[in-house]
Structures are given as C-alpha cells and as structure tokens.
C-alpha positions in Angstrom: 8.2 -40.4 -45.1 8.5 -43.5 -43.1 11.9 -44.4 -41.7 13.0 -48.2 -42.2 14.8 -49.3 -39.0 18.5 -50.3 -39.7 19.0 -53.6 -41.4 20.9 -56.7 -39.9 24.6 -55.8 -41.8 24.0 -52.1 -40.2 22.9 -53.2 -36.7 26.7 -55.5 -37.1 28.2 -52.2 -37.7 26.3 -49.9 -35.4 27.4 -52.6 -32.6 30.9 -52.5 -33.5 31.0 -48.9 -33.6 29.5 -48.7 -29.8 32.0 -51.4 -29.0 34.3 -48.4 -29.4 32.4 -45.8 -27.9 32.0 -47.7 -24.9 35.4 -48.6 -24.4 36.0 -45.2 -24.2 33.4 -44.4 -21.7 35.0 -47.1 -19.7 38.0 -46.0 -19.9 37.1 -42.6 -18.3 35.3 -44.7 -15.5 37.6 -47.0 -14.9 40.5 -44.0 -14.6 37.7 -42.0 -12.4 37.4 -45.0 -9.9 40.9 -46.2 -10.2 39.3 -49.6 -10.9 39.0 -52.3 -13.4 35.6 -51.9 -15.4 33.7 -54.7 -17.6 31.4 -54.1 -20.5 28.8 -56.1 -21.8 28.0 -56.4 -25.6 25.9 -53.9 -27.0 22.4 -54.7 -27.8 20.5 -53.1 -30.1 16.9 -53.0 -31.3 14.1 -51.4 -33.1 10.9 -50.4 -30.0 8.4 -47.5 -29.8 7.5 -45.6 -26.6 5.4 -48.3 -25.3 7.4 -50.8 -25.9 10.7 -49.2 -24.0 9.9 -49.7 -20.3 9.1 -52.9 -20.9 12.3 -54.3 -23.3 14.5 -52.0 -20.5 12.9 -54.1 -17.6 13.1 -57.1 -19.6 17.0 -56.6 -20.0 17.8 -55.5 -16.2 15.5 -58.2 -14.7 16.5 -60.1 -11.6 19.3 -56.7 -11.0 17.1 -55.4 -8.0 13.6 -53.4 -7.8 14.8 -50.0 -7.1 17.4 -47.7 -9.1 18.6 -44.6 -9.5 17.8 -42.7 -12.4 19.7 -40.0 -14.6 18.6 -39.0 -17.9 20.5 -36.9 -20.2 19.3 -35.4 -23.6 21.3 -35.3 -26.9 21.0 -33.4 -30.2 22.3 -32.0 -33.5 22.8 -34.2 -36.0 21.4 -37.3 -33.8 18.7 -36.9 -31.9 17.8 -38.7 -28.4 18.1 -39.1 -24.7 20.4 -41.5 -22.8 19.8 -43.2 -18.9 21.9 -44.6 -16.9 20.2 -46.5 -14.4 22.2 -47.2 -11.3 21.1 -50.0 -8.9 20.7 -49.1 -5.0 23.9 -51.4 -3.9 26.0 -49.7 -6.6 25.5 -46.2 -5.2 26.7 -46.7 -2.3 29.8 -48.3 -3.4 30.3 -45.7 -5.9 30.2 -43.4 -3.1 32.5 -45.6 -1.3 34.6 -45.6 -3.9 35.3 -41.4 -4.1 35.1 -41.4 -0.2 31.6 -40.0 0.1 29.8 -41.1 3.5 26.3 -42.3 2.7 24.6 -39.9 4.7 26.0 -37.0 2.1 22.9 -37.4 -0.2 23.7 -34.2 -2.1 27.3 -35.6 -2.4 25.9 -38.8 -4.1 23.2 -36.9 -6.2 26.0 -35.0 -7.7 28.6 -38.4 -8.2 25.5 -39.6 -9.7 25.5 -37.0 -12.5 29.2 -36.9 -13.1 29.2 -40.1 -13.9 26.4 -39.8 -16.0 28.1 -37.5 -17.6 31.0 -38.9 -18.7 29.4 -42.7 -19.4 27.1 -41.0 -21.8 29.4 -38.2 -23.3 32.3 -40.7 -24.0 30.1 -43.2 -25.0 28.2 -41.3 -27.4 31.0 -38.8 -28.9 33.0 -41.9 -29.2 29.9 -43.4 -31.8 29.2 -39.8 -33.3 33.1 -38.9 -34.1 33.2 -42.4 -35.5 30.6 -41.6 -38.0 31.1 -38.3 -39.0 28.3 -36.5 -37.1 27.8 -33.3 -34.8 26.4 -34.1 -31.2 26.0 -31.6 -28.3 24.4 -32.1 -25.0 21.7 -31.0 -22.8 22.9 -31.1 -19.2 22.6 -34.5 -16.9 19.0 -34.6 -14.9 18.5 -36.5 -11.7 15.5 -38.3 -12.3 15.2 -40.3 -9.2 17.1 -42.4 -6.1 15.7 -45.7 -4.7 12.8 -45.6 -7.4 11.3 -48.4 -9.0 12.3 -48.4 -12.9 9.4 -47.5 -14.2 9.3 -44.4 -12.4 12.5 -43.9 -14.0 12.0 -44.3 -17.3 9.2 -42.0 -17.9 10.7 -39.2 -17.0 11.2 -38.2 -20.8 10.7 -35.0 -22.7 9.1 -36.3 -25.4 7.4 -39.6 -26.0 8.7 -40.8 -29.6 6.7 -42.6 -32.4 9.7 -45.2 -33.1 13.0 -45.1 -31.9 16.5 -47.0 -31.6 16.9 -48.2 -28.5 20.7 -49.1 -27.8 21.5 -51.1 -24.0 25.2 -51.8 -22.7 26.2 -52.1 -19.1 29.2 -51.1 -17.0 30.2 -53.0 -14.0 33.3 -53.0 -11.8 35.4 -56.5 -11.3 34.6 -56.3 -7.9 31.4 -55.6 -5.8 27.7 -54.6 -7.0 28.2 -51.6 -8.7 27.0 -51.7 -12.3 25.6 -48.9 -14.6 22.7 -49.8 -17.4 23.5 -47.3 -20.0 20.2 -47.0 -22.3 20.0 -44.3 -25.6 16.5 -43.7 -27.3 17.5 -42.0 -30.4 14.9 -40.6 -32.9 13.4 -42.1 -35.5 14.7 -38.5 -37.0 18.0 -39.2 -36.5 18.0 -42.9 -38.6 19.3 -41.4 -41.9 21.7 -39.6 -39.9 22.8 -42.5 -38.6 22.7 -45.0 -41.8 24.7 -42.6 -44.0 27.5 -42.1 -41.2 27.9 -46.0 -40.6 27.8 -46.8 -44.3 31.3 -44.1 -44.6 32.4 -45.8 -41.6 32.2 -49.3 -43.8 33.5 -47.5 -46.8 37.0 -46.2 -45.2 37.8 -49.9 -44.5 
C-alpha cells in the first residue's frame, strides 16, 4: 500500500521537531569547536531518487563546486541515510579549528567523520526521542574529499522509490565553514513517522 507523503499541519510539526534536534546537534558542535554555531530553518519536502541530487544541488547552489562527502545510514524504527556535505574552505578551517595541519589528510578524513557523527546522531536522536521511536546507527562513511556533489550523493546503498528528504545547515559566525546536513528517510518509515508526530501534538 501506497504511502501519502506528510500533510502541510505535519510537515509544521516535523519542522519544529528538527528545530530541536538540530539545536542539539549544534550544541555538540558548537562545544566541540569552542565556537558560536548558526542554523538555518529546516526544509522539508517530498522527492524520489531522481529527483534528490538535483533538489540537494538546487539548495547548496552558488556554496562552491567541490565538497566533501560523509554519508551515514540509519535504522529501526525510521529508516534512511543522512550526508553531511562539507565545502572545501570549510575543511580546512575545521581543521584549523582542532589544530590539524592540512597536510594531515588522514587527520582531516577522520575530523570529517566525527563530526558527522555527532551532527547526524544529535540531530536525529534529538527528532527520534521526541517522537517516541527507536533509531540506531550504521557507522559514518567517507564518501569523498574535493568531489563534485554529484559524486557525492550517489554514493547510496540503496536507491529508494519515494522518500522524505529533510535539509538544514550549520555554519560557524565566523569564516567559511558550514555543514549541509541532508536525511533521505524511507518511504517505509512515513507511518513511523506520522504516528510519533501526531503523540508529539497530543502531549501539548
């Protein structure tokens, strides 16, 4: 049986619920980097698998050509993968940052996926906890430095029929670092999802 994508009252929801998530996830950054970290506002919308690439490089356009890549699957109760997608000036000041020099490229790979890690793990168990449901995690993988996006992005394990495709980014107050932080999640996962956010609404 076909899956109906989320309406507008649960997209509100969804986006308020990531709100949260994400201030959590910068919150870890921003104690990581002993810096100040921004967020944008959550966007959220219905794509399939051919569709991603293009909606991702639609919302990062005029941010730079190449990017590192690091993709990071997700399962249980809500199914998916996340990317953070880093752009080439932003690594190095991230490595700046924890006092890596640039020539340490295994130094930077792994910065890379610690990161990752904790952008997409606080971000995500910050949505999941919120709505009730069980999430676990594949480990972080590299998918690429100084690569064009969409040699990024199709490093996947699966390609998916429809999916929710959620986009927020991280940048610091200062300099060019900044983190696109992009989830695919199942069209599996959608009733997961609805029943969680409408218990969220009903315990206000």
């Amino acid at each position: 049986m076909k899956i109906e994508p989320l309406n507008e009252e649960e997209n509100e929801i969804l986006q308020e619920v990531i709100n949260i998530g994400m201030g959590q996830a910068g919150a870890s950054l921003a104690k990581l980097l002993d810096v100040f970290v921004n967020l944008s506002v959550p966007r959220v919308s219905w794509v399939n698998d051919e569709d991603f690439v293009t909606q991702v490089g639609q919302m990062v356009e005029g941010s730079g050509e190449h990017w590192a890549g690091v993709r990071q699957a997700f399962y249980n109760q809500l199914e998916g993968e996340a990317f953070a997608i880093y752009g080439a000036n932003g690594c190095q000041q991230l490595s700046g940052l924890m006092g890596y020099d640039e020539s340490e490229g295994m130094a930077q790979e792994e910065l890379l996926l610690d990161v990752t890690n904790i952008l997409i793990g606080a971000c995500l168990m910050g949505v999941a906890k919120q709505i009730g449901k069980q999430l676990d995690f594949a480990a972080p993988n590299l998918v690429g430095i100084d690569k064009p996006l969409t040699e990024l992005l199709y490093s996947r394990d699966r390609e998916w029929d429809q999916c929710l495709l959620i986009e927020v980014n991280f940048c610091l107050e200062e300099g060019d670092f900044s983190c696109h932080l992009v989830m695919l999640m199942s069209e599996a996962s959608i009733g997961q999802l609805r029943s969680g956010l409408i218990e969220f609404m009903e315990s206000y």
